[in-house]
C-alpha positions as CSV (number, residue, x, y, z in Angstrom):
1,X,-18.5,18.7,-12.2
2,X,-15.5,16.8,-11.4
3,X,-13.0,16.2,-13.5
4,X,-12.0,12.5,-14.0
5,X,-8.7,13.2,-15.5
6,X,-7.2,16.4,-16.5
7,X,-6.5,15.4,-19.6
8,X,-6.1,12.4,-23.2
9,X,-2.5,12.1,-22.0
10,X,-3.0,11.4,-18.1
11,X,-5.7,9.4,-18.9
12,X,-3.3,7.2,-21.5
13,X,-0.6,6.7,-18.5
14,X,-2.6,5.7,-15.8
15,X,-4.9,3.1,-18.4
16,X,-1.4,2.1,-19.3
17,X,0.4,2.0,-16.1
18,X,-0.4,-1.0,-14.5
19,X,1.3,-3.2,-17.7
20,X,-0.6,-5.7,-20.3
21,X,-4.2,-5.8,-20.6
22,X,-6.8,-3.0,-19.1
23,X,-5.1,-1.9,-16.1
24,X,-2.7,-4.6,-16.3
25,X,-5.1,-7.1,-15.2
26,X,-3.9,-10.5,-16.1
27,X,-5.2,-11.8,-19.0
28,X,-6.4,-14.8,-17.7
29,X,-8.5,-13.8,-14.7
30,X,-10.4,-16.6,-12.8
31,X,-14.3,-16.3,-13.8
32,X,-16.2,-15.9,-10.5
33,X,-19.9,-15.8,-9.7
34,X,-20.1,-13.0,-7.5
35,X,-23.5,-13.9,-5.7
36,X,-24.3,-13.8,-1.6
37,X,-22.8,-17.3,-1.2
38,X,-19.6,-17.0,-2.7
39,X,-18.8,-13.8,-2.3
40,X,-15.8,-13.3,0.3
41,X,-14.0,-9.8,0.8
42,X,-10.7,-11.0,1.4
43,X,-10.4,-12.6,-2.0
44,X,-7.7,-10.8,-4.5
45,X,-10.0,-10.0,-6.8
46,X,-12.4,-8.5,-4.5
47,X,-9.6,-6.6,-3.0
48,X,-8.6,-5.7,-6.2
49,X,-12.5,-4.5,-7.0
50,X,-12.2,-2.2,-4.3
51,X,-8.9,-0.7,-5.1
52,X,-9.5,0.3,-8.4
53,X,-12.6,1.9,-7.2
54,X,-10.2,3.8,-4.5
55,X,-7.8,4.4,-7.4
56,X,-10.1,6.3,-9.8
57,X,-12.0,7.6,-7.2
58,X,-8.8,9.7,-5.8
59,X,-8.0,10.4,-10.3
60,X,-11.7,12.6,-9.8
61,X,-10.7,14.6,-7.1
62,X,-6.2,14.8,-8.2
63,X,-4.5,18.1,-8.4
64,X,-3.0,19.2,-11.5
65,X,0.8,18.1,-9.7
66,X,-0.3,15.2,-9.0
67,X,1.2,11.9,-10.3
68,X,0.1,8.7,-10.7
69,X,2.1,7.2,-8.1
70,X,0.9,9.3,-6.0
71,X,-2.7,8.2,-6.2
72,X,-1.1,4.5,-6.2
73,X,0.4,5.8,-2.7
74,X,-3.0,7.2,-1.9
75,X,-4.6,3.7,-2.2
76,X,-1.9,1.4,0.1
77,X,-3.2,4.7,2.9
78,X,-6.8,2.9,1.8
79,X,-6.0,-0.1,2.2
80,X,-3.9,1.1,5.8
81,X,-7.2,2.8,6.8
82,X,-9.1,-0.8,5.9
83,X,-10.2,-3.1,9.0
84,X,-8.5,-3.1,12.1
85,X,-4.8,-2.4,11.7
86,X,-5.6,1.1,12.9
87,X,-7.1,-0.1,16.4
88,X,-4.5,-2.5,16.4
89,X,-1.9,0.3,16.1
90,X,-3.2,1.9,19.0
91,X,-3.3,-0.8,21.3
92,X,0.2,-1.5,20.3
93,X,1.1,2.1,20.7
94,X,-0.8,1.8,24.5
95,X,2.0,-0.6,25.1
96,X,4.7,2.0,25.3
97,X,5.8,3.6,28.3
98,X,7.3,6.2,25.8
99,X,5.0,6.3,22.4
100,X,7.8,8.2,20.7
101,X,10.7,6.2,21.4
102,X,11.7,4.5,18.1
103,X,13.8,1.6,19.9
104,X,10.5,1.2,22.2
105,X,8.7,1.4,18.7
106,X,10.8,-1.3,17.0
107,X,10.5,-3.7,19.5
108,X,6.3,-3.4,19.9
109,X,6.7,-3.8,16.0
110,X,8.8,-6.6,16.0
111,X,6.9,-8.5,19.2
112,X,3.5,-8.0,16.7
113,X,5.2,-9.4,13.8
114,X,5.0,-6.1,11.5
115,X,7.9,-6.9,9.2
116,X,10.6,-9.5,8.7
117,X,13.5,-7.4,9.6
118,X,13.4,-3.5,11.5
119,X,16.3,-1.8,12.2
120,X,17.2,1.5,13.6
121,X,19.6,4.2,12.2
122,X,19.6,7.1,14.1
123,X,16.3,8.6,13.2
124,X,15.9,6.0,10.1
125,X,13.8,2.9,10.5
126,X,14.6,0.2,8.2
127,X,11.7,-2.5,7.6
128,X,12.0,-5.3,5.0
129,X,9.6,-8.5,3.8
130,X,11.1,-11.2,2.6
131,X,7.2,-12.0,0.7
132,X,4.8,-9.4,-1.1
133,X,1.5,-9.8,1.4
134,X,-0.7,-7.9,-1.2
135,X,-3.1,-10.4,-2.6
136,X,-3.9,-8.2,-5.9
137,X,-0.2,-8.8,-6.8
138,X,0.1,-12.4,-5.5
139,X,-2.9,-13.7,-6.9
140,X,-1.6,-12.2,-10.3
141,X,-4.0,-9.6,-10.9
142,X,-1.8,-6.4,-11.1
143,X,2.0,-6.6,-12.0
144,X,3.8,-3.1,-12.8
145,X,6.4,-2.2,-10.5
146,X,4.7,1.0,-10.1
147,X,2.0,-0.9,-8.4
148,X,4.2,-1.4,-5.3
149,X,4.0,2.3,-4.1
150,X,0.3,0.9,-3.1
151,X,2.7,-0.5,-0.3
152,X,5.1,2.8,0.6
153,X,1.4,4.4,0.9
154,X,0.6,1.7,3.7
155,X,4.3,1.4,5.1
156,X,3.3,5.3,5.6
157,X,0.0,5.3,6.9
158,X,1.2,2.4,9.5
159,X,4.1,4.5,11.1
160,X,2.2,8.5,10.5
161,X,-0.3,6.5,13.0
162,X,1.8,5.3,15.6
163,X,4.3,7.9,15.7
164,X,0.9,10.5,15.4
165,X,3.6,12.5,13.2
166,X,4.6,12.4,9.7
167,X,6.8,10.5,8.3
168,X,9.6,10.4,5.0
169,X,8.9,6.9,3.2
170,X,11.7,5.7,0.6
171,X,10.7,2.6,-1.4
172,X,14.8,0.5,-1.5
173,X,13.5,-2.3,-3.0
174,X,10.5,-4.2,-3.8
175,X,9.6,-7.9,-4.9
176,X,7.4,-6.2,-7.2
177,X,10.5,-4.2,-9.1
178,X,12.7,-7.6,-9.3
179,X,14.2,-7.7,-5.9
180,X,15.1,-10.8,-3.6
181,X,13.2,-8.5,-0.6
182,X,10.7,-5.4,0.0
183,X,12.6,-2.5,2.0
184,X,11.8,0.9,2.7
185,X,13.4,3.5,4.8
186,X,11.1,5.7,7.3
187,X,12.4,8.8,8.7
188,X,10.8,10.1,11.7
C-alpha cells in the first residue's frame, strides 16, 4: 500500500500550504455545472482539477526528503509535459544549426515568444515575464507564493527538453511572491 503522506505533520503543511481555505482555494469559487456542454479544459478551475490530482498523486509516491515544493515543482514538469509545448520544443530545437548553442537557443526562444526578456550570462540564461500566464493563479484559485515553484518546475522542464541536458533553475522573483516581474536564472 502506498503511503499518502508520511506522516499528521506533512500532511498539516501541505493542507496548509497553499494559504486560506482547503488548499488555499479562494473562498468564493465560481459554481460551475460541469456537464458535456460546458465543460472546457482550458478553464482555471479545470486546470486547477487536474493539478491537484497531479499534486497528491506525486504526495503517494514522495520520498521521505522530499518537500513540498518539490512536488509543487513536480506539477509545473506536468503541466510542461501537458499538450504540445513538447513538439513545439522540438520543432523549435530542429531550427538550430547548433541545438546547444545558448545564443542560437535565445534567439529561437525569443523569435517564438517564450518570455518577455532572455538574456545570456556566460552559461546563465536569464528569462523574465512581465504577467503570471498560470490561469489557477489568475483566475484566483490558488495564492501562496509557494505556488509559483509550479512555474520553476515548467521553466525546467522547457529548457531540460531543448538543451536534452539538465538544467539548475533559481526562482529571482515572482508575481506570485510580491514582485513587479517573474525571473529565474537557468544554468546550463
Amino acid at each position: 500500500m502506498k503511503r499518502a503522506i508520511h506522516n499528521r505533520r506533512n500532511f498539516l503543511t501541505l493542507s496548509g500550504l497553499f494559504g486560506v481555505g482547503l488548499l488555499g482555494l479562494s473562498s468564493e469559487l465560481p459554481k460551475v455545472q460541469l456537464d458535456a456542454g460546458s465543460y472546457s479544459p482550458e478553464t482555471g478551475l479545470d486546470k486547477l482539477k487536474w493539478w491537484l490530482g497531479k499534486f497528491f498523486g506525486h504526495a503517494g509516491e514522495a520520498k521521505p526528503n522530499e518537500n513540498v515544493v518539490d512536488l509543487i515543482s513536480k506539477c509545473g514538469k506536468d503541466c510542461a509535459l501537458r499538450g504540445n509545448l513538447m513538439q513545439k520544443l522540438a520543432e523549435m530545437r530542429s531550427e538550430a544549426k547548433d541545438p546547444g548553442n545558448l545564443e542560437e537557443m535565445i534567439a529561437i526562444l525569443k523569435k517564438n515568444q517564450f518570455g518577455d526578456a532572455i538574456s545570456l550570462n556566460g552559461r546563465t540564461i536569464g528569462i523574465s515575464y512581465n504577467k503570471c500566464y498560470c490561469s489557477i493563479r489568475t483566475e484566483g484559485y490558488i495564492s501562496s507564493p509557494d505556488f509559483c515553484h509550479c512555474s520553476k518546475g515548467w521553466v525546467k522542464t522547457v529548457y531540460e527538453a531543448y538543451l536534452q541536458k539538465p538544467v539548475d533553475v533559481k526562482m529571482i522573483s515572482a508575481i506570485g511572491r510580491g514582485d513587479s516581474v517573474c525571473h529565474f536564472e537557468i544554468t546550463a
